[in-house]
C-alpha positions as CSV (number, residue, x, y, z in Angstrom):
1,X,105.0,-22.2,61.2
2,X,104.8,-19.9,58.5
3,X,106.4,-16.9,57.2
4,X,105.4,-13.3,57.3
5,X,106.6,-10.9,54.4
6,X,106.6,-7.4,54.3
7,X,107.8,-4.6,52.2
8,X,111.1,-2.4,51.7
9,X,110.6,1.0,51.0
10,X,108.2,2.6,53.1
11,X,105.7,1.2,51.5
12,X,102.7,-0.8,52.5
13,X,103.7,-4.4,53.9
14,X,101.4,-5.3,56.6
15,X,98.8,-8.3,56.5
16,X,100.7,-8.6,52.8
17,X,100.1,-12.1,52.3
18,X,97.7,-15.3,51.4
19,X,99.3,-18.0,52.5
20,X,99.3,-21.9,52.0
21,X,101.4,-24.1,54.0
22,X,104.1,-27.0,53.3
23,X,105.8,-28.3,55.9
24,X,109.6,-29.9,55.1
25,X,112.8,-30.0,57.1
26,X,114.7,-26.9,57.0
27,X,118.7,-26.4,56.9
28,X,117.7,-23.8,59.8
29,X,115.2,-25.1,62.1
30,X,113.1,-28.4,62.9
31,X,110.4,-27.0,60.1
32,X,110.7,-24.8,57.5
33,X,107.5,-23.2,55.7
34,X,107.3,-22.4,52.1
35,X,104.3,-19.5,51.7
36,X,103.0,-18.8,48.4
37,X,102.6,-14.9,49.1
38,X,100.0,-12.4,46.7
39,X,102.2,-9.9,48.1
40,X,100.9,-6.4,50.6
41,X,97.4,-5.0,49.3
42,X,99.0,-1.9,50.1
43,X,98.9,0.9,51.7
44,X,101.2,0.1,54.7
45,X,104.0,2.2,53.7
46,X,104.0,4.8,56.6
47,X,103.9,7.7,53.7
48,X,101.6,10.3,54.3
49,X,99.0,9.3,52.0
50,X,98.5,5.6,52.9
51,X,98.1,7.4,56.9
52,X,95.3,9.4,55.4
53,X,93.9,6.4,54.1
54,X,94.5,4.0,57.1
55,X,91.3,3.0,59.4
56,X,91.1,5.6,62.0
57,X,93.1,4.9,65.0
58,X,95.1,2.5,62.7
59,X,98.7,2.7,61.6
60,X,99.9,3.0,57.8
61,X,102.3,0.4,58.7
62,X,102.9,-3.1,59.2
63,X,102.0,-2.5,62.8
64,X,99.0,-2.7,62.5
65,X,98.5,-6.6,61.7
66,X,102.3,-7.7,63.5
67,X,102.5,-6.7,67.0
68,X,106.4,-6.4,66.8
69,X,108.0,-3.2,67.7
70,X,108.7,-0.3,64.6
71,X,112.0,0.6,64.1
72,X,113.9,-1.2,66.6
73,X,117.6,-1.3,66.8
74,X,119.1,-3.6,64.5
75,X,122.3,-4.5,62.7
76,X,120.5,-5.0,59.3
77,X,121.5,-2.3,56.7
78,X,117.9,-1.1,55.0
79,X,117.4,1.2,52.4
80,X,115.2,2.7,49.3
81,X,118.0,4.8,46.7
82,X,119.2,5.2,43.1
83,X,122.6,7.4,42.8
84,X,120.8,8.8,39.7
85,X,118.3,10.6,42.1
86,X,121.3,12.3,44.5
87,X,121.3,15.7,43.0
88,X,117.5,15.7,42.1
89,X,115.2,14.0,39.7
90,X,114.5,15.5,36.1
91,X,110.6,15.5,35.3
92,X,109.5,12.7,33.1
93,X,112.8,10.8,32.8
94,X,113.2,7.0,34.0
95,X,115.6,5.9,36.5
96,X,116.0,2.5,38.2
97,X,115.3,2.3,42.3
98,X,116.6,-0.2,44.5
99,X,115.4,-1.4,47.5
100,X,118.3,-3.8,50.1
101,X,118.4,-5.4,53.3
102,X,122.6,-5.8,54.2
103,X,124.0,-7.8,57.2
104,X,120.9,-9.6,57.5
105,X,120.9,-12.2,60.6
106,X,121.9,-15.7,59.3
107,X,119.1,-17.2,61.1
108,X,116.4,-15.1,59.1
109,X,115.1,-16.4,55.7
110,X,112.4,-14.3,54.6
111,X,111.8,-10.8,54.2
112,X,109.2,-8.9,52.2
113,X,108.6,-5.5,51.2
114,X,106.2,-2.6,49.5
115,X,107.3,0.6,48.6
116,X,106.0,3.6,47.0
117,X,106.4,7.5,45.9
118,X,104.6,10.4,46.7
119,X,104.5,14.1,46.3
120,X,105.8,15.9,49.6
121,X,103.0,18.3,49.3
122,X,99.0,17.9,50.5
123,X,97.4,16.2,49.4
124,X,100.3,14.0,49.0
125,X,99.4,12.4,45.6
126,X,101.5,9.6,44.5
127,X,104.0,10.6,42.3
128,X,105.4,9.4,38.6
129,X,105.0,5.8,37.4
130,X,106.2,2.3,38.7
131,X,107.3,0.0,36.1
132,X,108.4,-3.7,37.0
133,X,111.2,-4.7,35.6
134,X,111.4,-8.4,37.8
135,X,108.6,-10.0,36.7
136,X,109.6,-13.1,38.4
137,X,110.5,-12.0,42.0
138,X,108.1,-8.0,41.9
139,X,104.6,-6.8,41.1
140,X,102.5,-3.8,41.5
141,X,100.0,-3.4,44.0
142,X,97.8,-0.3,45.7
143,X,96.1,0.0,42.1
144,X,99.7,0.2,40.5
145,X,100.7,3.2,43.1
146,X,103.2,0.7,44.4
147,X,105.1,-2.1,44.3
148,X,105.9,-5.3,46.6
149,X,107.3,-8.9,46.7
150,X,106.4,-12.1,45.1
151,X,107.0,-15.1,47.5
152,X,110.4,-16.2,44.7
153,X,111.2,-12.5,45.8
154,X,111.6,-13.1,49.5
155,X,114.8,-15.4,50.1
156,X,117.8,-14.0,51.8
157,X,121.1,-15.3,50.1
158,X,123.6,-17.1,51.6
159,X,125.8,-14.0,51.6
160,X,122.8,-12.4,54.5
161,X,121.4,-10.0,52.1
162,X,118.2,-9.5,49.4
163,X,117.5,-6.7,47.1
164,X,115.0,-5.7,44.6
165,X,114.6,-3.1,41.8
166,X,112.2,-1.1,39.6
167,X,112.3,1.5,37.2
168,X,110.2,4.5,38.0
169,X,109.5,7.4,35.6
170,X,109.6,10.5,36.9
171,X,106.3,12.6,37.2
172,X,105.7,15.9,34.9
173,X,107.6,19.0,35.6
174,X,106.4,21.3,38.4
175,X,105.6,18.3,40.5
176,X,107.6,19.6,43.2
177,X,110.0,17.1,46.0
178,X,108.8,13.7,46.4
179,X,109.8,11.1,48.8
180,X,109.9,7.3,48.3
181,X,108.8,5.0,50.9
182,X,109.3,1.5,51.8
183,X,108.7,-1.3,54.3
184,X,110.3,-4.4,55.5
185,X,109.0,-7.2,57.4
186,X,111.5,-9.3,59.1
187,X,109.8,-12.9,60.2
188,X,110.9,-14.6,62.9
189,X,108.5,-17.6,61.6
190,X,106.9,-18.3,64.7
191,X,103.2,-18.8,62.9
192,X,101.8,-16.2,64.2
193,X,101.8,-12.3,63.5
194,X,103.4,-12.0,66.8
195,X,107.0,-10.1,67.1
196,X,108.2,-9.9,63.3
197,X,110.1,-7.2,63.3
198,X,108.8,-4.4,61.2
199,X,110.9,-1.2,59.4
200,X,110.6,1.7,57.1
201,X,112.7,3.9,55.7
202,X,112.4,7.1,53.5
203,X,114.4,8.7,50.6
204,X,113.5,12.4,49.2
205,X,114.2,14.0,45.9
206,X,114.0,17.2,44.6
207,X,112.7,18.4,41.0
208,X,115.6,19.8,39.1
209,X,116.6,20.3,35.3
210,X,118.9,18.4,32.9
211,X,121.8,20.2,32.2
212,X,123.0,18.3,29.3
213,X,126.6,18.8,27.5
214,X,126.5,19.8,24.2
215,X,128.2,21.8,21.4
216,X,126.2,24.6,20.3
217,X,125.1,22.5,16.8
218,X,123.1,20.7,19.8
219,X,125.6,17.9,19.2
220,X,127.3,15.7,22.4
221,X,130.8,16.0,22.4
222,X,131.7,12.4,23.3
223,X,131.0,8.9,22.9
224,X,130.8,5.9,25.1
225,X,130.3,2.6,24.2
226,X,129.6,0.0,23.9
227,X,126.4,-0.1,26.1
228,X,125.5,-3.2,27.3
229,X,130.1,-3.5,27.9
230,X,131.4,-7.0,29.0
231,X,135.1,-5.9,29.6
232,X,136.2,-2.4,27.9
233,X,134.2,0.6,27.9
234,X,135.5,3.3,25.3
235,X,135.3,6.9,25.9
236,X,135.5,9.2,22.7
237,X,135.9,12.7,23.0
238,X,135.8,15.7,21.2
239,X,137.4,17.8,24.1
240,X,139.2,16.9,27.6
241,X,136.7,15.6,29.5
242,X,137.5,16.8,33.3
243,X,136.2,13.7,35.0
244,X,135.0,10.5,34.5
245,X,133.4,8.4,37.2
246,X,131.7,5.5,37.6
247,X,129.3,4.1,40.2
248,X,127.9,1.2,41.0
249,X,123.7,0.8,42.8
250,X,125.4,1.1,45.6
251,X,126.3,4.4,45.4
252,X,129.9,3.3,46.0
253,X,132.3,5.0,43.2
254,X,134.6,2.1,41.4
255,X,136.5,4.8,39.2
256,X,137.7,8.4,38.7
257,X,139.7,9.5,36.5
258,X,140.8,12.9,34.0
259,X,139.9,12.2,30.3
260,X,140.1,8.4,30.5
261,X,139.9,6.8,26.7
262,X,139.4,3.4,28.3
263,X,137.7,2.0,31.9
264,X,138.5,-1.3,32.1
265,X,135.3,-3.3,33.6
266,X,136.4,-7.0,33.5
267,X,136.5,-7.6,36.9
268,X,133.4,-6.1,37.9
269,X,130.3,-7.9,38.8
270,X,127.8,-8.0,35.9
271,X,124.9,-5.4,36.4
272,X,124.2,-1.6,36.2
273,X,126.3,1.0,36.9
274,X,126.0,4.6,36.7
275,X,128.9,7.2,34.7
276,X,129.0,10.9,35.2
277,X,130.7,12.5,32.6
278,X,131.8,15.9,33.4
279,X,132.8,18.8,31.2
280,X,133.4,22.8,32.0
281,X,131.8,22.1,35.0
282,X,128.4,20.4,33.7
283,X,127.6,17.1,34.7
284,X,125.7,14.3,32.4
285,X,125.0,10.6,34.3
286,X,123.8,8.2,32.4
287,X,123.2,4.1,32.9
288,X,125.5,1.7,32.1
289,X,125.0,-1.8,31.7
290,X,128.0,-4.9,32.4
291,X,126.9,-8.3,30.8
């Protein structure tokens, strides 16, 4: 047996990895194999510019080294997001991108992944800068253009799920929309290439502007700290804030509220989490870290 690994984002993840073999009993199965993975080579993303770069005839996928089916129907929950990016990226700012694989079959144990980002437009250049921030479990590939898995960066948890995440900073301004891609290769660790089962998945942002809050001495009306929090964040304002939320990388929203002075965080898992501060209808998000 072995196991094949792929990418999440749709980024390159086919034929991603060298492989050496050890043989023990698994908690699963008769065998279980442990893989020490370089990760994809890249370039099997499905974006537009690893297609134009494929072998001709060839797809810019995993496809083209597993012969399992693209894009089957599946319960697993796959995805490539960052709330921050929802209403637009702002040209040369950093934001942190995570890549997840939810309600994952208990009876799969490895899953790999690649992603990318490219511009939307010919000739589909890629698009900002990757920067790894897991040095333990993610590293670049494609000449830096992307980034996939290490083999500690392809076990599923006991709670049927696996996630990574990067920080990416946004390309120069007049870039234009971009799209992030990503791949995932599901292994059914039969040995072979044979019937993994093989996804991508897309997200798309457009370019936009910051529209910062700020009195006109150029100074921000409020203050939130402290930053990394571990049980009280403090909100200190000049003016009546007209909301306050906070989201987790999720996207799921843990808190709204009207001028708070105080969010109480004690309860929440350690991590990052995003607040959007919102006064006379402008809107400021900015990243928030729980120890």
């Amino acid at each position: 047996m072995k196991i094949k690994l792929l990418a999440a984002f749709t980024i390159t993840v086919c034929c991603i990895i060298a492989i050496t073999f050890t043989l023990t009993t698994s908690t699963k199965g008769a065998y279980m194999v442990y893989a020490h993975s370089n990760g994809s080579l890249g370039g099997y993303t499905n974006s537009f510019r690893d297609a134009k770069s494929a072998p001709t005839g060839q797809a810019a996928n995993c496809t083209r080294c597993h012969t399992g089916a693209l894009n089957t129907p599946i319960n697993t929950v796959m995805s490539i997001e960052s709330p921050l990016l929802v209403g637009g990226y702002i040209p040369n700012k950093q934001y942190t991108i995570i890549v997840k694989a939810n309600n994952i079959d208990p009876s799969i144990e490895k899953i790999g992944f690649e992603a990318t980002v490219e511009q939307n437009n010919t000739p589909w250049a890629k698009a900002g800068t990757i920067i790894i921030t897991d040095l333990t479990r993610t590293q670049t590939t494609n000449a830096g253009n992307a980034i996939t898995h290490k083999i500690l960066g392809t076990t599923v948890s006991t709670s049927n799920n696996i996630s990574w995440s990067f920080d990416w900073i946004a390309p120069a301004a007049q870039t234009g929309p971009i799209t992030f891609y990503a791949a995932f290769n599901i292994s059914n660790n039969d040995g072979t290439e044979k019937s993994d089962a093989i996804y991508t998945r897309s997200f798309s942002a457009i370019e936009t502007i910051e529209t910062a809050i700020r009195h006109p001495n150029n100074e921000t009306p409020y203050m939130i700290y402290p930053n990394p929090v571990k049980d009280f964040l403090n909100i200190k304002s000049t003016q009546q804030l007209d909301k306050i939320e906070l989201y987790n990388t999720d996207g799921k929203r843990i808190f709204s509220e009207t001028n708070p002075k105080k969010i109480d965080l004690s309860n929440e898992a350690a991590g990052v989490y995003f607040i959007n501060i919102t006064l006379n209808n402008k809107t400021s998000i900015q990243k928030l870290i729980k120890n």
